[in-house]
C-alpha positions as CSV (number, residue, x, y, z in Angstrom):
1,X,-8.1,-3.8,-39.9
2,X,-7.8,-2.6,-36.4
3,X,-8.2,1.0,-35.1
4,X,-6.3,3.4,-33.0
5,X,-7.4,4.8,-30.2
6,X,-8.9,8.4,-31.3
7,X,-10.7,6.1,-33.8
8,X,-12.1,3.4,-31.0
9,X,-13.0,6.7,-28.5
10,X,-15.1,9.1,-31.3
11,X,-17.1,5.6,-32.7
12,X,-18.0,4.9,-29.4
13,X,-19.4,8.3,-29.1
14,X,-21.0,7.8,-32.3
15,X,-22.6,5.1,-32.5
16,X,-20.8,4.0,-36.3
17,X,-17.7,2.8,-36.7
18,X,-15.2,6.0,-37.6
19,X,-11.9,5.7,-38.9
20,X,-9.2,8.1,-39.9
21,X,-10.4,10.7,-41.7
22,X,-14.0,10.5,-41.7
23,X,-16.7,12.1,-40.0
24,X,-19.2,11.5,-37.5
25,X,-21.7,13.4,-34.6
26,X,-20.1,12.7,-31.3
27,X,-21.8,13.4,-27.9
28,X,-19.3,14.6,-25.6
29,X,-18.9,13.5,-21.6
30,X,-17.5,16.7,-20.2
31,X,-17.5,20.3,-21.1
32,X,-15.3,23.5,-19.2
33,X,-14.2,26.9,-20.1
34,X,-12.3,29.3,-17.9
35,X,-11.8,33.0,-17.6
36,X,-10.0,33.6,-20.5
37,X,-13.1,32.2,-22.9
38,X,-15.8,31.8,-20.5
39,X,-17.8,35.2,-21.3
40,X,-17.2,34.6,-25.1
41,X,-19.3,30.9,-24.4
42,X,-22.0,32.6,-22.0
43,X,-22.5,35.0,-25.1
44,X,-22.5,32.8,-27.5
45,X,-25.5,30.5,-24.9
46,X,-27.1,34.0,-24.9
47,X,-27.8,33.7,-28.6
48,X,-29.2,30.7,-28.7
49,X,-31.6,31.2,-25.8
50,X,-31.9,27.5,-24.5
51,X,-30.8,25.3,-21.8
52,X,-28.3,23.5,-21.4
53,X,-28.7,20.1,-22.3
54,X,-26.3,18.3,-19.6
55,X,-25.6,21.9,-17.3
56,X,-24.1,18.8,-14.9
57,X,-21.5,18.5,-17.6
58,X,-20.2,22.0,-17.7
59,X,-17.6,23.6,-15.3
60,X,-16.1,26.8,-15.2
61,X,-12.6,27.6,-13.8
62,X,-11.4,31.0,-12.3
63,X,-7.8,30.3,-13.5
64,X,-6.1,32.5,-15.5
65,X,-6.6,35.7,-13.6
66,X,-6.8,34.6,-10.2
67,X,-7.1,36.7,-8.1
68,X,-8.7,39.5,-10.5
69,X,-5.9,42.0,-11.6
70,X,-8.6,44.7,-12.4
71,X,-12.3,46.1,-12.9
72,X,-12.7,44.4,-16.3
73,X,-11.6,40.8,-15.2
74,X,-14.0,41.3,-11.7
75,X,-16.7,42.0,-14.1
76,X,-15.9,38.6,-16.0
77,X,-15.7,36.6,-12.9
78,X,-18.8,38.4,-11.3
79,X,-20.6,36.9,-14.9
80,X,-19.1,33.5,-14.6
81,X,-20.9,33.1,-11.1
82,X,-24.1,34.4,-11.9
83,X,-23.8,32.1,-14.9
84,X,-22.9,29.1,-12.7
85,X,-25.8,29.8,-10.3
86,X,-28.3,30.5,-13.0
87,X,-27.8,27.4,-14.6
88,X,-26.5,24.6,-12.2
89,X,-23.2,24.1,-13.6
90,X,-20.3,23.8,-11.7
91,X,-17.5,27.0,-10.7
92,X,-14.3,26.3,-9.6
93,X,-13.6,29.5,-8.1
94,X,-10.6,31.5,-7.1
95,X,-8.1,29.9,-5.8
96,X,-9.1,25.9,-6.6
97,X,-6.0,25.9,-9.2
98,X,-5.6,25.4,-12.6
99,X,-8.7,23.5,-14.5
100,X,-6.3,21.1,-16.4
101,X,-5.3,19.7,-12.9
102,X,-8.8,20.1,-11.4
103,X,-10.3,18.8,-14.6
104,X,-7.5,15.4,-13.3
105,X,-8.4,15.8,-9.7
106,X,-12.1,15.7,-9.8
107,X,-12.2,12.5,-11.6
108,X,-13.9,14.2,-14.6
109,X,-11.5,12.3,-16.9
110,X,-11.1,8.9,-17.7
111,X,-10.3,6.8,-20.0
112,X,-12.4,6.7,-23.2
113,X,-14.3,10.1,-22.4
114,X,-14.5,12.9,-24.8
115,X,-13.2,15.9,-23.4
116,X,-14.3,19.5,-25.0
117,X,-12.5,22.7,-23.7
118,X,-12.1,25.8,-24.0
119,X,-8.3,26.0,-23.7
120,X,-6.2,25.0,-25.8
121,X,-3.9,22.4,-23.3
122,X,-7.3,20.8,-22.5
123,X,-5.0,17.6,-24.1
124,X,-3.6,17.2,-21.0
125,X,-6.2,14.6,-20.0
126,X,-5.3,12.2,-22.7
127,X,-2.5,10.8,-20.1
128,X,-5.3,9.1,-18.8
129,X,-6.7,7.9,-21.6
130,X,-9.3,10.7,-22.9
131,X,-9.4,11.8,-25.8
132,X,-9.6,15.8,-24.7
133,X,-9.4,18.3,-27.5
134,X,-9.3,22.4,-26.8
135,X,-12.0,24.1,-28.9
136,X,-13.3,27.2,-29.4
137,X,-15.8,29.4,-27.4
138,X,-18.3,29.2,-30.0
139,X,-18.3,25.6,-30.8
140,X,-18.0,25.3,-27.0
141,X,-21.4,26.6,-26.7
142,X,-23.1,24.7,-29.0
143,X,-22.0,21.2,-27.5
144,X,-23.4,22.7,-24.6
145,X,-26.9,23.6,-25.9
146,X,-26.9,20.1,-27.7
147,X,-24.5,17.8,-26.1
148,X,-23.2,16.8,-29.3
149,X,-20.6,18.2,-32.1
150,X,-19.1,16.9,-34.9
151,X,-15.7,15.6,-35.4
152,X,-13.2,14.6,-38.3
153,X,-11.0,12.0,-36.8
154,X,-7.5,12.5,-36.8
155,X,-4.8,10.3,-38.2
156,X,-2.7,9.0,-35.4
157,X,1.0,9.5,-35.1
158,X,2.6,6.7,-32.9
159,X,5.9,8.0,-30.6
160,X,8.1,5.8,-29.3
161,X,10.2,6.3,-26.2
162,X,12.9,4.2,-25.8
163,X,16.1,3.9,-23.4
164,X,16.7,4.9,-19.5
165,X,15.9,8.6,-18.6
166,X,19.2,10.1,-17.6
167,X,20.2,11.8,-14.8
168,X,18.7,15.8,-14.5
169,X,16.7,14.9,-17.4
170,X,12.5,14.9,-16.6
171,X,9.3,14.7,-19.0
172,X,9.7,18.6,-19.8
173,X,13.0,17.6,-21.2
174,X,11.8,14.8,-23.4
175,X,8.8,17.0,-24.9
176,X,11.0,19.7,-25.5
177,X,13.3,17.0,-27.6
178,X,10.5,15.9,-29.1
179,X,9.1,19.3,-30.2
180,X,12.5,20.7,-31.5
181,X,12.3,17.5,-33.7
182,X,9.4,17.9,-35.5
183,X,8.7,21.4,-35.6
184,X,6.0,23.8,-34.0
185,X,3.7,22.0,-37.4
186,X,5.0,18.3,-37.0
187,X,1.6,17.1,-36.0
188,X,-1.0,19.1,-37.1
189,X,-4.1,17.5,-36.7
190,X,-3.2,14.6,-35.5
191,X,-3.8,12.5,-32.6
192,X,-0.3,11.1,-31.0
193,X,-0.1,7.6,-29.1
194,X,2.8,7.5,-26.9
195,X,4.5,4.2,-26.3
196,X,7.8,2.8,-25.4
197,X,9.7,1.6,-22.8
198,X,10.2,5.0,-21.2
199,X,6.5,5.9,-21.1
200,X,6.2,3.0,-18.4
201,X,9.3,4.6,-16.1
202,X,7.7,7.7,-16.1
203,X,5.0,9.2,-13.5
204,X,1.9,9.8,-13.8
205,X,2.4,13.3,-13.1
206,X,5.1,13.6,-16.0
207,X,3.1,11.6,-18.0
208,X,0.3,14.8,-18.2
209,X,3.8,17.2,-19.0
210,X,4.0,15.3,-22.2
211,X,0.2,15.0,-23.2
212,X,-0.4,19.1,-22.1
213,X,2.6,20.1,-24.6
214,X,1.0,18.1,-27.4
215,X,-0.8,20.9,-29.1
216,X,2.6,22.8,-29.2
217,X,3.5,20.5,-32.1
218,X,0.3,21.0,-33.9
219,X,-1.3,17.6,-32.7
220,X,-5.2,17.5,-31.7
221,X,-4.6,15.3,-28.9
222,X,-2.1,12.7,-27.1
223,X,-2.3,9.3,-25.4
224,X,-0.2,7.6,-22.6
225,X,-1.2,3.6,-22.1
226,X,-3.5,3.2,-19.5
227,X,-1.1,0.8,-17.5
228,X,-0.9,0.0,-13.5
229,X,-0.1,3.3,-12.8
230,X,-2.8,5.1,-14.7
231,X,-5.2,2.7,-12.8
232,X,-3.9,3.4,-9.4
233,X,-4.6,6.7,-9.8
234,X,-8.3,6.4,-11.2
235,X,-9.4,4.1,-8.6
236,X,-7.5,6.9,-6.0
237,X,-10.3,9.0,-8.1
238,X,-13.0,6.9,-7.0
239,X,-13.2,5.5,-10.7
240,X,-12.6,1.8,-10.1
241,X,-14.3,0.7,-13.0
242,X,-12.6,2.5,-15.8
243,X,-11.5,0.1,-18.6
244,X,-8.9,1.0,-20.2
245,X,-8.6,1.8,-24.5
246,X,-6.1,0.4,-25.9
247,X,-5.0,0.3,-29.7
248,X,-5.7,-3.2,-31.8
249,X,-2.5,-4.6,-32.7
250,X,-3.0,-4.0,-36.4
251,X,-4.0,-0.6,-35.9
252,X,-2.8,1.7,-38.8
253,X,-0.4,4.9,-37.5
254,X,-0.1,7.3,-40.4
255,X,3.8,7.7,-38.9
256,X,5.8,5.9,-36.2
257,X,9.2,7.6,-34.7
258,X,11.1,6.5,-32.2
259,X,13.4,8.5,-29.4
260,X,15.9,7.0,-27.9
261,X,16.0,9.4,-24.5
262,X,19.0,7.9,-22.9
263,X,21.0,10.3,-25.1
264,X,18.6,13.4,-24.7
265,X,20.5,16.2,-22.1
266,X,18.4,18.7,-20.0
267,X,16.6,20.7,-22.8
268,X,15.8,24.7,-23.3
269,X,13.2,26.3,-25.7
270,X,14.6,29.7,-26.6
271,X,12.3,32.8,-27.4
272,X,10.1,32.6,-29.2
273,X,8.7,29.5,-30.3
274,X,8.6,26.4,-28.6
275,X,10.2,24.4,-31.2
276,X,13.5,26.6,-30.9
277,X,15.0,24.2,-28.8
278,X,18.9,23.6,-27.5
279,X,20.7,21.7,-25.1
280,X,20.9,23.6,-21.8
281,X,24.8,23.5,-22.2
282,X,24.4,26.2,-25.3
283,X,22.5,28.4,-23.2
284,X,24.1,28.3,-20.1
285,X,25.5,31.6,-18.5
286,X,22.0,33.3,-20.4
287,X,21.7,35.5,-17.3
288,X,17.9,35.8,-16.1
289,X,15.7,38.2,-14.3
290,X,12.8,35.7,-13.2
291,X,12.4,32.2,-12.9
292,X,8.8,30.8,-12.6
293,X,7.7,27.2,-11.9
294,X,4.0,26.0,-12.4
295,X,1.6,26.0,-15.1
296,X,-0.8,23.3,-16.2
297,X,2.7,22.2,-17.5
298,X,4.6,21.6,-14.5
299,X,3.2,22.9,-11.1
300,X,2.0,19.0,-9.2
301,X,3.9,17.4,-6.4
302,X,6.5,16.3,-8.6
303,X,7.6,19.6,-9.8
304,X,7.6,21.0,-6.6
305,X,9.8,17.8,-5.0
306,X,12.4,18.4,-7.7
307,X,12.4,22.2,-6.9
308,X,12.7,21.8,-3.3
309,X,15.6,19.0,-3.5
310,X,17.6,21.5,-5.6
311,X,16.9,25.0,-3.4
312,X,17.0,23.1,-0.2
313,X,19.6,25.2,1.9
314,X,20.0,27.4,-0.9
315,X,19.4,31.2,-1.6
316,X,18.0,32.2,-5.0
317,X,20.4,34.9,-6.8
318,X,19.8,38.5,-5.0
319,X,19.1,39.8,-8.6
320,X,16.4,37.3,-9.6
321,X,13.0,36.5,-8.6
322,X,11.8,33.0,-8.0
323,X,7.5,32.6,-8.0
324,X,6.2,29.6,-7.7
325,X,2.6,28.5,-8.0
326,X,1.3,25.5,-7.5
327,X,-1.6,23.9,-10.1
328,X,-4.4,23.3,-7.5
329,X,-5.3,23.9,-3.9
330,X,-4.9,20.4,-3.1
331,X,-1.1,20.5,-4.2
332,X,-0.1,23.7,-2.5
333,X,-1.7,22.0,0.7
334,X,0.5,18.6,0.1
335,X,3.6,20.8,-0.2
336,X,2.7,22.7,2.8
337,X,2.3,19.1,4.9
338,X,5.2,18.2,3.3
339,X,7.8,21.2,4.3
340,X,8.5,22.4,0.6
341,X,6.3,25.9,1.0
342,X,9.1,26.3,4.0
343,X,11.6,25.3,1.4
344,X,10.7,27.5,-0.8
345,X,10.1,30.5,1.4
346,X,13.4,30.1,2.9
347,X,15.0,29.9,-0.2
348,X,13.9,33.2,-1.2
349,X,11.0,32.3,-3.4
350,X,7.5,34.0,-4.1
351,X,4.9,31.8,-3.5
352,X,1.5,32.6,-5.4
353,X,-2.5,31.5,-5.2
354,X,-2.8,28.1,-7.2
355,X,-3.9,29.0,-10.6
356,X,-2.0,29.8,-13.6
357,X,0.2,32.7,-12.3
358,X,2.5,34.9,-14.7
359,X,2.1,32.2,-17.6
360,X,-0.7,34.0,-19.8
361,X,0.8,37.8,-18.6
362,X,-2.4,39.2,-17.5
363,X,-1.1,39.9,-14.0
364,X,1.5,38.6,-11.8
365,X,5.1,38.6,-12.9
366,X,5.1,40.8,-16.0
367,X,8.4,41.5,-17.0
368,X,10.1,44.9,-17.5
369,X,11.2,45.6,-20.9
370,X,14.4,43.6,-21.7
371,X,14.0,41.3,-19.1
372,X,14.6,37.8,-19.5
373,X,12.5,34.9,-17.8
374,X,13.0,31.4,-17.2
375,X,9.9,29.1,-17.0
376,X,8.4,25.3,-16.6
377,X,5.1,26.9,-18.8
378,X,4.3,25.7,-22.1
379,X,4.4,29.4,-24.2
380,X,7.6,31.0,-25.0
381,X,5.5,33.7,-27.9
382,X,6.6,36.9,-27.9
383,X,4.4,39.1,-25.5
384,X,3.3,35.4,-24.1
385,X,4.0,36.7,-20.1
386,X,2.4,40.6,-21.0
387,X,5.6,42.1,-22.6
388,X,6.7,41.6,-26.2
389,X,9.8,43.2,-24.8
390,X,11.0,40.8,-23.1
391,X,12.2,37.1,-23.9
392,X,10.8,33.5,-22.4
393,X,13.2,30.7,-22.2
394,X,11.0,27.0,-21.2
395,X,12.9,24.5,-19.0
396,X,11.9,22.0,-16.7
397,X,11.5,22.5,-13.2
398,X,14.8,20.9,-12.2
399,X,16.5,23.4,-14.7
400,X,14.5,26.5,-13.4
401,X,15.4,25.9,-9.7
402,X,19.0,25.2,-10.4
403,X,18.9,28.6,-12.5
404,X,17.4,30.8,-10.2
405,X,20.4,29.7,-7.7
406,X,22.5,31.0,-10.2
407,X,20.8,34.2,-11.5
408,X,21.7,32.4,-15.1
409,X,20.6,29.5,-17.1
410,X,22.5,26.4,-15.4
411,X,22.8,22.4,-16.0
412,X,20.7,21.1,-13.1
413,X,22.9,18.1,-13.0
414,X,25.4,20.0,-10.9
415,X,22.8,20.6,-8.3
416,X,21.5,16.7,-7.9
417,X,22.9,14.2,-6.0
């Protein structure tokens, strides 16, 4: 019998052969945390009072609340890089971006590693092939004092995605589909192999939209086939010799289900779960007060290109607020070389540091009571941006754009060539 790929990646890491279900000691490539969790790890290391086994396999990101919004979140940062020097890991400080992308950026992932962090959209890394699984603070800290933990391997769910991708329809689109489908629960502990004729269309950088929003259907990680693309971008990395994990043809999949997205229109997730999804035509005319387009979600170049060719020109509504923030430094420079940040500007819109910007509602964006906000994040919970008074709608970045024209919810197809 063959094996999926969750099933090839933990036995690897091992040394037994695992399969679904079973349970085995792991040691892990990579470790991060960011400043959300990072002080509930560095008290948790405290406790133990060891070293670090693999300190060179630890980073820290300065993402969430970046720059610090106040005294208590300085005092948290101000830890992280006394931690960081202390110890030899690795800080990404302010203003590097968000550690999902940096996590991509820095060649930390690849295909077959075993991911550990402290987030729970770490699963964005299984586009390229790693199996990448958000964790706890706690459990964090012990794979960092013994480079190991143990693992129950998931049962793997295999998606198909079939047909064309229509016109004003994008990856954000298709996960939101998907998600509406099967329910906030659909996936629990699984790990999801995406496949399909659709999957090969698609960028890279939609590619990691799906495999981030993978956790917001209850699975424990997601996979994208490790195709041309996926090594084009890895030996852009400097990781020319990644080999690719692929699935044995007589792998077992607990469930296969297939999407035909040819017939899947732009897509809304209404407050206040992201499985509360619609059509954007039975939304439209929602009226909004903020539109915001980033996130580990949606904030790379090809977010910001579909923005840009929609507000291009254009003014955004005089009664909404357009902020923008792109997902690393290295992005907001691109779409500084490239004219958007002009584009954007022009247009009206707020440009913020690259990190993760309103989407976690610690600073930056918080809406008034009552106010409504359109967004390309992940999280539509009640209270998810700081206000449990107000109400998150999740679109893609084409949708957003074409909304904050309008001051309301709008089809982005009318705004597209």
């Amino acid at each position: 019998m063959g094996h999926t790929v969750i099933e090839k990646i933990l036995s690897a890491h091992s040394g037994t052969q695992l399969t679904a279900g079973e349970v085995g000691v792991c040691s892990v490539d990579f470790c991060f945390s960011q400043d959300g969790t990072s002080a509930l790890v560095i008290d948790a290391l405290a406790k133990f009072q060891q070293a670090l086994a693999h300190p060179e396999h630890y980073a820290m990101f300065i993402d969430h609340s970046s720059p610090s919004p106040n005294l208590g979140v300085s005092r948290v940062h101000s830890k992280m890089r006394e931690f960081a020097r202390e110890h030899r890991s690795t800080l990404y400080d302010v203003g590097c971006g968000i550690s999902h992308q940096l996590v991509i950026e820095e060649g930390l992932a690849f295909p077959g590693a075993l991911i550990l962090g402290a987030d729970s959209h770490t699963s964005t890394a299984g586009a390229l092939g790693a199996a990448a699984f958000g964790v706890g603070s706690t459990d964090l800290a012990v794979t960092l004092q013994t480079g190991k933990n143990w693992f129950k391997v998931p049962a793997t769910y295999q998606i198909i995605l079939k047909g064309s991708v229509p016109k004003g329809v994008y990856s954000k689109d298709i996960i939101l589909h998907v998600i509406h489908s099967l329910g906030a629960n659909g996936a629990t502990y699984k790990a999801v192999e995406f496949t399909g004729k659709t999957v090969e269309q698609l960028s890279m950088d939609a590619r990691f939209t799906i495999t981030n929003m993978t956790i917001e259907f209850g699975a424990k990680c997601g996979f994208m086939p490790q195709d041309e693309k996926t090594l084009a971008l890895l030996r852009a990395l400097g990781l020319e010799k990644s080999e690719p994990v692929t699935p044995d043809p007589d792998c077992v999949y607990e469930k296969t289900i297939e999407y035909d997205v040819s017939s899947i229109p732009p897509y809304v997730a209404k407050p206040h779960t992201v499985d509360n999804g619609c059509p954007v035509e039975e939304v439209e005319g929602t009226g909004i007060h903020q539109a915001f387009l980033g996130t580990c979600t949606n904030g790379r170049m090809e977010d910001l290109r579909i923005a840009a060719q929609i507000l291009r020109g254009k003014k955004v509504a005089r009664d909404t607020k357009l902020l923008i923030a792109p997902a690393s430094r290295k992005i907001f420079s691109t779409a500084l070389d490239e004219g958007l940040i002009r584009v954007f500007t022009d247009s009206g819109a707020i440009i913020l540091p690259p990190g993760c910007g309103p989407c976690v509602g610690t600073h930056q964006g918080v809406p008034a009571d009552g106010e409504i906000t359109l967004s390309t994040a992940n999280r539509n919970f009640k209270g998810r941006m700081g206000n449990p008074h107000s109400e998150i709608y999740l679109a893609s970045p084409a949708t957003v754009a074409a909304s904050a024209l309008t001051g309301a919810i709008t089809d982005p197809r009318k705004y597209l060539p």
